[in-house]
N, C-alpha and C positions, 0 to 999 in steps of 0.2 A: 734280823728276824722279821720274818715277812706278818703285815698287822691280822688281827681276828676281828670282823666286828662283830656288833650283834643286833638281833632283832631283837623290837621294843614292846616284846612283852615279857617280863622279868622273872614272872615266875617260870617260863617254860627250863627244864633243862641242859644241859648244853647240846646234846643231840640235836636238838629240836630248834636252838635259839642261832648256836655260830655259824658267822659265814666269812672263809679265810678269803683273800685277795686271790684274786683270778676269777673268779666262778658268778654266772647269775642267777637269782634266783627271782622265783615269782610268785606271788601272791594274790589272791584273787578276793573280794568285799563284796559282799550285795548293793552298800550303801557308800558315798561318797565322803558321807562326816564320819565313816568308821576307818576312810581312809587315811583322811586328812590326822587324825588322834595318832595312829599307827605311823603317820610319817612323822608327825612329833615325839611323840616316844622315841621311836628309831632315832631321833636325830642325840636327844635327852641321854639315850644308853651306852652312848661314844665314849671314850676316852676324851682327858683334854687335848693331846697332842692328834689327835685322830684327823686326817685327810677328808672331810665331807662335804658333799658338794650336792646340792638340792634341785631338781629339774622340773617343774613345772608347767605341764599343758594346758594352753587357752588359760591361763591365770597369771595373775603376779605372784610371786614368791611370797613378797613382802605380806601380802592379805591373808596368808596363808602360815606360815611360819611362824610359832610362839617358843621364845627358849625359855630354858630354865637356867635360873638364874644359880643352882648349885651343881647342873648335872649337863654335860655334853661336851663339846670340841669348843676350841678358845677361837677357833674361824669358822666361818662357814662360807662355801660360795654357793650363790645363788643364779642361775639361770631359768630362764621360760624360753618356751618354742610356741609356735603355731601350732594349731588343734589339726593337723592335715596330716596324710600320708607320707609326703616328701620331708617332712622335717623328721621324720623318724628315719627317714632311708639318712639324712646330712648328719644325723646326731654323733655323727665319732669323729666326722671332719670338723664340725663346728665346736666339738667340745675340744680338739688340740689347737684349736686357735687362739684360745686363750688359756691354757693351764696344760699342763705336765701331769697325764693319767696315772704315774706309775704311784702304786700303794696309794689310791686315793679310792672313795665308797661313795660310789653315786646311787640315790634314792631318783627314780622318775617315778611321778606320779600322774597319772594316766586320766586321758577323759573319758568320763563316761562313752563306754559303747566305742570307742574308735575303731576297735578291730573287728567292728562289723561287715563291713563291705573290704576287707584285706582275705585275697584267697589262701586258704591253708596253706597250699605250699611256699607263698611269696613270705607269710610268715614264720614258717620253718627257715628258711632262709636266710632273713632277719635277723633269724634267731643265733643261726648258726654262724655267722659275721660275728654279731657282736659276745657271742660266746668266746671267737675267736682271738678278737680284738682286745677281751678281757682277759684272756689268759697269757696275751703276749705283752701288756705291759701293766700285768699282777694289778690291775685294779679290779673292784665288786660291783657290782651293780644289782640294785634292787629295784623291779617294776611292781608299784601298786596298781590292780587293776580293779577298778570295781565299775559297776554295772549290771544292769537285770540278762546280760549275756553273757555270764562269766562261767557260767557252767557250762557253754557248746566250749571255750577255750581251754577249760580244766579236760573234758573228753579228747579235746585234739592234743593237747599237751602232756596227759598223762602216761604216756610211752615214750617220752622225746629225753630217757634220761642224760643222753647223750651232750643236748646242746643244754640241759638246764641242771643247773645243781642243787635244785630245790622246785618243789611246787604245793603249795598248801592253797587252805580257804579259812577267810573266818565270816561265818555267816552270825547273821543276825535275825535271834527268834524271841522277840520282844524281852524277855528279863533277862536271857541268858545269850552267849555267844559260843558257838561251836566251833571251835580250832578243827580242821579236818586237813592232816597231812598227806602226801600222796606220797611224797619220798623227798628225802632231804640229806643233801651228802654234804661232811665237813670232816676235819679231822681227826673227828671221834670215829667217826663209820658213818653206814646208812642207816638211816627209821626208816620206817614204809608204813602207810596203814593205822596212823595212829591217831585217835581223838580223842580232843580235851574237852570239856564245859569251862567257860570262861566268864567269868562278872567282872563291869566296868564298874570301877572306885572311883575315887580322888585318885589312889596310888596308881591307877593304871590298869590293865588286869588282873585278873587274881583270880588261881582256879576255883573251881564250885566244890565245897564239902558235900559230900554224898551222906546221906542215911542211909539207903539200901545197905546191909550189908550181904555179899553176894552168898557163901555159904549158909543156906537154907534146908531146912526137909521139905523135900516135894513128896510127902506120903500121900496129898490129895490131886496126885495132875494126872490122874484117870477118872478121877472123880468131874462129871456132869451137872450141872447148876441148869435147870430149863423154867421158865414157862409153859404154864401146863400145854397152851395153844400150838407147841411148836411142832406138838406129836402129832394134832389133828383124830385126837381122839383114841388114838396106840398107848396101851402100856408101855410100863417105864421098859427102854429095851432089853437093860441088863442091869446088874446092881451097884453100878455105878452113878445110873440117873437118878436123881432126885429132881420132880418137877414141884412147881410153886403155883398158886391160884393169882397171883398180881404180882406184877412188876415189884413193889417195895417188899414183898416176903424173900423174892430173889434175892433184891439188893441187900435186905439184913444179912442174909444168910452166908451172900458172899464174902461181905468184911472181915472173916475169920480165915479166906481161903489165901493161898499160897498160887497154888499155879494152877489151881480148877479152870473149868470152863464155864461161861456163862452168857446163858442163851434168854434175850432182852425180846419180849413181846410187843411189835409195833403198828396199833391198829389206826392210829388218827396222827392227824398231823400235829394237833395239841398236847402231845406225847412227846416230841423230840426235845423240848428243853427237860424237862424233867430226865428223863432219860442219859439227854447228854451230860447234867449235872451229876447223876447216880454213876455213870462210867469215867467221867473226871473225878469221882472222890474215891472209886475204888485204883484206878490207874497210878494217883497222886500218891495213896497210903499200901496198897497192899503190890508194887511194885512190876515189873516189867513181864515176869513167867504169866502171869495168870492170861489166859484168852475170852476176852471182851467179843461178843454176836451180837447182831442186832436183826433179828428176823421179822421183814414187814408182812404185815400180812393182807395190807390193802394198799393199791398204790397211792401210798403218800407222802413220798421223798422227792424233795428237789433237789439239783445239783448243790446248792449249797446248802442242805441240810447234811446230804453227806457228808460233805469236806467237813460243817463241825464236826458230826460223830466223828469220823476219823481223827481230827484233829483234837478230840478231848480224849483219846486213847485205844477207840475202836479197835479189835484187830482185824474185824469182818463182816459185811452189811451183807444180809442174803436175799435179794430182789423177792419181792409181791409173788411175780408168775413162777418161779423155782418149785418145783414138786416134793413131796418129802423125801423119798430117794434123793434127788439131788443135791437138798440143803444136809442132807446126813454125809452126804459124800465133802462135801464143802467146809462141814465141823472135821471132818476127819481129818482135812488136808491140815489144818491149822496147827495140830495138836502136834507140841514138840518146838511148838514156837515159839521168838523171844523176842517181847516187842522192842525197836530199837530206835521209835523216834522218839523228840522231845514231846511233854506235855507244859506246856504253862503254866504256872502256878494258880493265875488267874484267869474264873472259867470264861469273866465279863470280857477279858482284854483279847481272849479266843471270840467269843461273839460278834464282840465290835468289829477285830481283821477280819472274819469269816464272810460277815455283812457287812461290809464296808461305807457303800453308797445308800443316805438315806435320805437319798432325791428321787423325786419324780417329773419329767413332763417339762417343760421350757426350760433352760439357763442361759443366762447371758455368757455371750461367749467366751471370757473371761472366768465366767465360776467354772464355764463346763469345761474346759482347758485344763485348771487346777483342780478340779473331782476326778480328771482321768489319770491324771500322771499321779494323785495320791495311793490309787487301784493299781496303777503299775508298782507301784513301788511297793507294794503290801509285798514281801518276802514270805506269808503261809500261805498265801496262793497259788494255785498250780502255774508253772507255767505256761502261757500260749493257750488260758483256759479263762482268762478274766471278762471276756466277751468280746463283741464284734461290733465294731466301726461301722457304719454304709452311709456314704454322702449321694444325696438324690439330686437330680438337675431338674425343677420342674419343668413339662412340655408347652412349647411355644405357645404363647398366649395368656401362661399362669405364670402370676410372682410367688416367692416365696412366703410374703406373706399372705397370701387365701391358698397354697396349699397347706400350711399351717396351722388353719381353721382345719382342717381335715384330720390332724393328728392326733390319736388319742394312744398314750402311754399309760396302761394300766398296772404295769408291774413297776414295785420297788425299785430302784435302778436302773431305770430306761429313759435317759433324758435325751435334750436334743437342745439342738440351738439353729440359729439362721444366719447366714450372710446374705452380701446382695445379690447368689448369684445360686447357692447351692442351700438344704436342708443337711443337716449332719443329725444320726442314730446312731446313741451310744446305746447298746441293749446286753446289758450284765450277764455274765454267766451264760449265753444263749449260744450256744453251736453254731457252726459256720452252714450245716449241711437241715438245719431249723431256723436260717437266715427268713425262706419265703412265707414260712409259715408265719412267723413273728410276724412279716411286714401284714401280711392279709388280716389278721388280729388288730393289726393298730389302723391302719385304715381301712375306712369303708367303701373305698371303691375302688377297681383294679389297679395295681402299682405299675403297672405298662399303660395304664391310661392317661395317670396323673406326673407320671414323669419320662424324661426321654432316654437319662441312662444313670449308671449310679458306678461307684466305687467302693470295694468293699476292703477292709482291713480286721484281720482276727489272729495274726500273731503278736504275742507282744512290742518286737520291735519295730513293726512295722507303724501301729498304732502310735509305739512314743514319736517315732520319727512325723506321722501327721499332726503330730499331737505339737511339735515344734515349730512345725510351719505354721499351724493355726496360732500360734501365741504370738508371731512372728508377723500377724494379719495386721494391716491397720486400722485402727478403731473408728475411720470413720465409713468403714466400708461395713461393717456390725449393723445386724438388721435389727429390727421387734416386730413382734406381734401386732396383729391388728387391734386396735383399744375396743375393747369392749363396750356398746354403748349403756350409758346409765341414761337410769329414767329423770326427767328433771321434776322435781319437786315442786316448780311453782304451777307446773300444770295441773295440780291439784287443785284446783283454787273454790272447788263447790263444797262446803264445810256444813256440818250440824253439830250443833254442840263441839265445838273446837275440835272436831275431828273430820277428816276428808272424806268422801261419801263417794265421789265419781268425779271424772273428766266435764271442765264445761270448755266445749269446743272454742277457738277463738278464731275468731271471722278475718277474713283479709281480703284485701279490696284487689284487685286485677290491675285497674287503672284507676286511676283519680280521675275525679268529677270533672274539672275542666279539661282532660284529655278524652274522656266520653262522648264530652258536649262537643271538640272540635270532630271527635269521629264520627258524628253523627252529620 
């Protein structure tokens, strides 16, 4: 009888968990330690007699691998490869070199990002070998993949049902984790299309108990919740509206509603916490039907004030310049909708990802390295939206430190650092196509006068990828700032009443007396 294994997470069902000898499947993580837990489980949920063998990229196995000591296979083989392309094309020659593939369930666990620079097709390919090679001598294989690219691979791979006999996601959204399967065949049948909520225990994961219960009355999801400001001065338009004089009459009122609509008045910028609070407590308690507006009515939204609103349950931000006509048209679109992303439990631990970087203006090269890769790796941020790179060369004649003196970073999250050779601009949140603006903002005199050329990076991967070679720099090639001079204290020295009063000048002589006398 030919083996079943399983994936290591216990509570899923069998649809969702087995995976028989022949077939591969794939897996995709945001995060590397989310990988690492799931290759241990995996390993942990074997039979004793179970064939597994553990593969390893740019790591040791050993550093990597914790058993349990009442649950998994009584052997395990352990193999690593190089972090390179070619050792993935050798992986079937090199693994019958030493062991007999038949009925045996390999785990590879993948580096970050490798299959960046691999062209789709070469990886179709790939794919389709080692598809092959697994069904001709009935062994499994499992690829963890994680990395902040894992979703271009899940879009190219999610039609390849062919070469793949699975492909799911377990992402990571601070409390909870989201299983998101794309399709997954075993000898129960196929799933397609199915997500779980997942919480990490001791025991491993473990679904999320839900309170919504979904069977509700929607007697009020025609019913309109407004701020009085949103009509601009129009009666209510039909007897459906109901408008409010302030924000917190709205918010009472909502906390009783079901699947109403509610239209959030936003005139200062001092208004978005509060706000974002008032739409995280109704999104948390009175569940997913209701539709959450946030109508500004002066501009004073920044990019990431958005992403909080949305990210504490928003379903809809209606821009400052919108006319009433078209914000009416824009509530209309919404109605009938079910919100369907996570909210956080905690609105702080939303704020803190939202606003990440809470530096400004120099870092030494070493912090600024490790503040960027921690902004890549924030999982609620959009992708390919966390901001923009630009390393400046200054023009012949300028060092890096007196163009330096020149820099003034005045927003939250805009740091920089220096080598000996170039200026680096990390500027948050800033668009690629408001790169020249930003620079004209921070310095004060033309950026074509004070430097000779620049390089720009504003996708994500491209920034981790600089982001490696900069860590990669050697520290004594790391610049600083020019030292600020201090005043010396002892030039005070003209004093009344033990206190200093003025500068007394101190005399210095040119030459000395006998060198005077011979120049004379």
């Amino acid at each position: 009888m030919e083996p079943i294994f399983l994936l290591g997470i216990r509570s899923l069902w069998d649809e969702l968990r087995n995976m028989p000898a022949g077939g591969v499947w794939w897996l995709n993580l945001d995060r590397h330690e989310d990988a690492i837990k799931l290759l241990n489980q995996t390993v942990a949920a074997q039979g004793y007699h179970a064939k597994t063998a553990v593969i390893t990229m740019g790591a040791k196995p050993q550093d990597i691998i914790k058993l349990d000591d009442d649950h998994g296979p009584k052997k395990i083989r352990l193999f690593s490869m190089p972090k390179s392309q070619n050792s993935l094309e050798f992986l079937r020659r090199d693994l019958m070199c030493n062991i007999n593939p038949e009925y045996y369930f390999f785990i590879l666990l993948v580096s970050d990002n490798i299959w960046d620079n691999i062209p789709p097709e070469k990886l179709r390919k790939w794919l389709r070998s080692i598809n092959k090679w697994a069904r001709r001598y009935k062994c499994s294989l499992l690829l963890l993949n994680s990395g902040s690219s894992s979703d271009k691979q899940r879009s190219l791979l999610v039609g390849e049902h062919r070469i793949l006999n699975g492909l799911a996601s377990l992402r990571y959204q601070d409390d909870i984790y989201r299983y998101d399967v794309s399709f997954w065949c075993n000898e129960k049948g196929v799933s397609a299309q199915q997500q779980l909520d997942l919480q990490w225990t001791n025991d491993g994961w473990q679904p999320v108990e839900t309170t919504e219960t979904q069977p509700q009355p929607r007697s009020d999801e025609k019913q309109i919740l407004s701020h009085a400001t949103i009509l601009e001065g129009a009666p209510p338009l039909s007897e459906y509206w109901k408008v409010f004089d302030n924000n917190e009459a709205l918010f009472e009122a909502a906390r009783t509603s079901q699947a109403a609509t509610v239209i959030f008045s936003l005139s200062k910028n001092s208004q978005i916490d509060s706000i974002a609070r008032q739409i995280h407590t109704l999104r948390r308690q009175r569940g997913s039907a209701l539709k959450l507006i946030v109508r500004e009515n002066t501009a004073s939204l920044r990019a990431t004030d958005e992403r909080l609103l949305l990210g504490c349950g928003a379903t809809l931000i209606i821009p400052w310049n919108a006319p009433l006509s078209r914000s009416l048209t824009m509530i209309e679109s919404v109605q009938g909708q079910h919100f369907s992303r996570h909210v956080p439990e905690d609105i702080n631990v939303l704020i803190d990802r939202m606003q990440p970087l809470k530096l400004r203006g120099y870092q030494p090269w070493g912090d600024f390295c490790n503040a960027i890769s921690t902004l890549l790796n924030n999982t609620l941020l959009p992708q390919d939206g966390k901001g923009v790179m630009v390393a400046l060369r200054p023009a012949p004649g300028l060092s890096t430190e007196q163009v330096m003196t020149l820099c003034r970073t005045n927003r939250t999250g805009d740091i920089v650092t220096i080598s000996e050779n170039r200026l680096t601009l990390f500027l948050s949140f800033c668009r690629i196509n408001d790169l020249d603006t930003a620079l004209r903002n921070i310095f004060p005199l033309p950026v074509g006068d004070i430097f000779s050329n620049r390089m720009v990076w504003y996708e994500d991967n491209q920034i981790a990828a600089e982001i490696m070679q900069m860590q990669a720099l050697n520290p004594e090639k790391w610049a600083k700032p020019l030292a600020v001079p201090v005043e010396i204290s002892e030039a005070r020295n003209a004093r009344r009443d033990s206190e200093a009063v003025r500068r007394v000048p101190t005399p210095v002589a040119l030459l000395k007396a006998p060198e005077r006398e011979q120049a004379q």
